[in-house]
C-alpha positions in Angstrom: -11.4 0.1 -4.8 -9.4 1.4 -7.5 -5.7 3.2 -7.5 -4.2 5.1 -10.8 -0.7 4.0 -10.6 2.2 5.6 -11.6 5.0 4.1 -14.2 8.2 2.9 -12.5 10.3 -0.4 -11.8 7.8 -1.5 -9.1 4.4 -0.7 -10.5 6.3 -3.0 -13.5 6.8 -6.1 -11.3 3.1 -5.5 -9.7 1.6 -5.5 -12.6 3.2 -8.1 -13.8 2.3 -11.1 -10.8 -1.2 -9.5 -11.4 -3.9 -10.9 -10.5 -3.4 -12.2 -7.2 -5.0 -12.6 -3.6 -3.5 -12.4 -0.4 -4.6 -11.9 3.2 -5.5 -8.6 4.3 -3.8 -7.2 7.8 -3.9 -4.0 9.6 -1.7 -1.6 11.6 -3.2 1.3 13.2 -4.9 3.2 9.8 -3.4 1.0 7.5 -3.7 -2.0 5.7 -1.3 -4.2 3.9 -1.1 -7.6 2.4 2.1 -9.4 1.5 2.7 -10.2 -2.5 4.4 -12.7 -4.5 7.3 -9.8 -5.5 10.3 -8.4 -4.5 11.7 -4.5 -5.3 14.1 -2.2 -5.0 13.8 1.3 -3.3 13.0 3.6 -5.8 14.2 7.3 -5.6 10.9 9.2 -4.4 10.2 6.5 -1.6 8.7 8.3 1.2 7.5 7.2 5.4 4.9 10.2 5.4 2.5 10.0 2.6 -1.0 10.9 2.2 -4.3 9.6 2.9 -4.5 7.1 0.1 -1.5 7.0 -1.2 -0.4 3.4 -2.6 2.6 2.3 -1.8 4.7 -1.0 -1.7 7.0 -1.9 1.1 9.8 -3.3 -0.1 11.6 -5.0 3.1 7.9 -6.4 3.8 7.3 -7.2 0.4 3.5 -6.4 0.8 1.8 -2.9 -0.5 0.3 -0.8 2.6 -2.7 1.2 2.1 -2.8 4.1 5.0 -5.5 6.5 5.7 -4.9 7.7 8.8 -2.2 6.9 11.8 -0.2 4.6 12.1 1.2 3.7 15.3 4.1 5.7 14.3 2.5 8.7 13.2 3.4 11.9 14.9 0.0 14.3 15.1 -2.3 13.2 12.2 0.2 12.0 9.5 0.3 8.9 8.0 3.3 7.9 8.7 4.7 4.3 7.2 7.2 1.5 9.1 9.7 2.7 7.1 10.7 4.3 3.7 8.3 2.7 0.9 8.0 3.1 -2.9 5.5 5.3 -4.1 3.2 3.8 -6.6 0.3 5.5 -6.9 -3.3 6.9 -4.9 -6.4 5.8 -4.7 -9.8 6.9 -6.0 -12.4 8.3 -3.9 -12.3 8.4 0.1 -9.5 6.0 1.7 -11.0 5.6 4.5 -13.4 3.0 2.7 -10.3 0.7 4.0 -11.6 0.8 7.8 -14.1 -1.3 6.7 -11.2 -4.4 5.9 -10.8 -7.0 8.7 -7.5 -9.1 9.7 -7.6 -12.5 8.2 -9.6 -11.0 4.7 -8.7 -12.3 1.7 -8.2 -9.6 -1.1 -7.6 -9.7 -4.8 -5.9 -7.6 -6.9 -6.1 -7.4 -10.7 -5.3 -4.6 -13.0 -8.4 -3.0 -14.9 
C-alpha cells in the first residue's frame, strides 16, 4: 500500500527510522504495528478518523491503520484507543488491510 503523508514533527521521526519491519496486529478494523520511535501529541490529533486515515499512536508507539470499527466505535465510525497523531491517508480502498493477519511481518520504507 501506499499513504501521502503529511509534514509535521512525527511524519519527521517516521521517516527518519525508515525503513523498518515490525509485526502486524489487529483490533477490530484496524491494524497497527509497534515502531522503533517515540512522539509527541500533535495539535490536530484525533480518536475518530476516516477510513484510511494514517495515524501514529503515540502512547502505543505503533501507527494504526483503521478501516472500519474498532471495538470502540460507536455506529460505523472508526473510532481509535485514544487520541492519535494524524499523519496522513492512504491510496486506494483501505479495506485492502482485512486481508493482514496477526503475527505478519510488515515493512515500511518511504518511496
Amino acid at each position: 500500500m501506499i499513504a501521502d503523508l503529511q509534514p509535521g514533527p512525527t511524519v519527521a521521526a517516521l521517516l527518519a527510522i525508515l525503513p523498518c519491519e515490525s509485526t502486524v496486529s489487529t483490533w477490530g478494523e484496524e491494524v497497527y504495528f509497534a515502531l522503533p520511535m517515540s512522539a509527541e501529541p500533535e495539535p490536530g490529533a484525533r480518536q475518530v478518523v476516516d477510513p484510511g486515515t494514517v495515524c501514529f499512536w503515540v502512547d502505543g508507539s505503533a501507527l494504526a491503520l483503521p478501516w472500519g470499527r474498532t471495538p470502540v466505535s460507536k455506529g460505523s465510525e472508526c473510532r481509535l484507543v485514544c487520541a492519535c497523531n494524524v499523519l496522513g491517508r492512504i491510496r486506494g480502498d483501505p479495506r485492502m488491510l482485512k486481508s493482514a493477519r496477526d503475527g505478519e511481518i510488515i515493512r515500511v520504507e518511504a518511496v
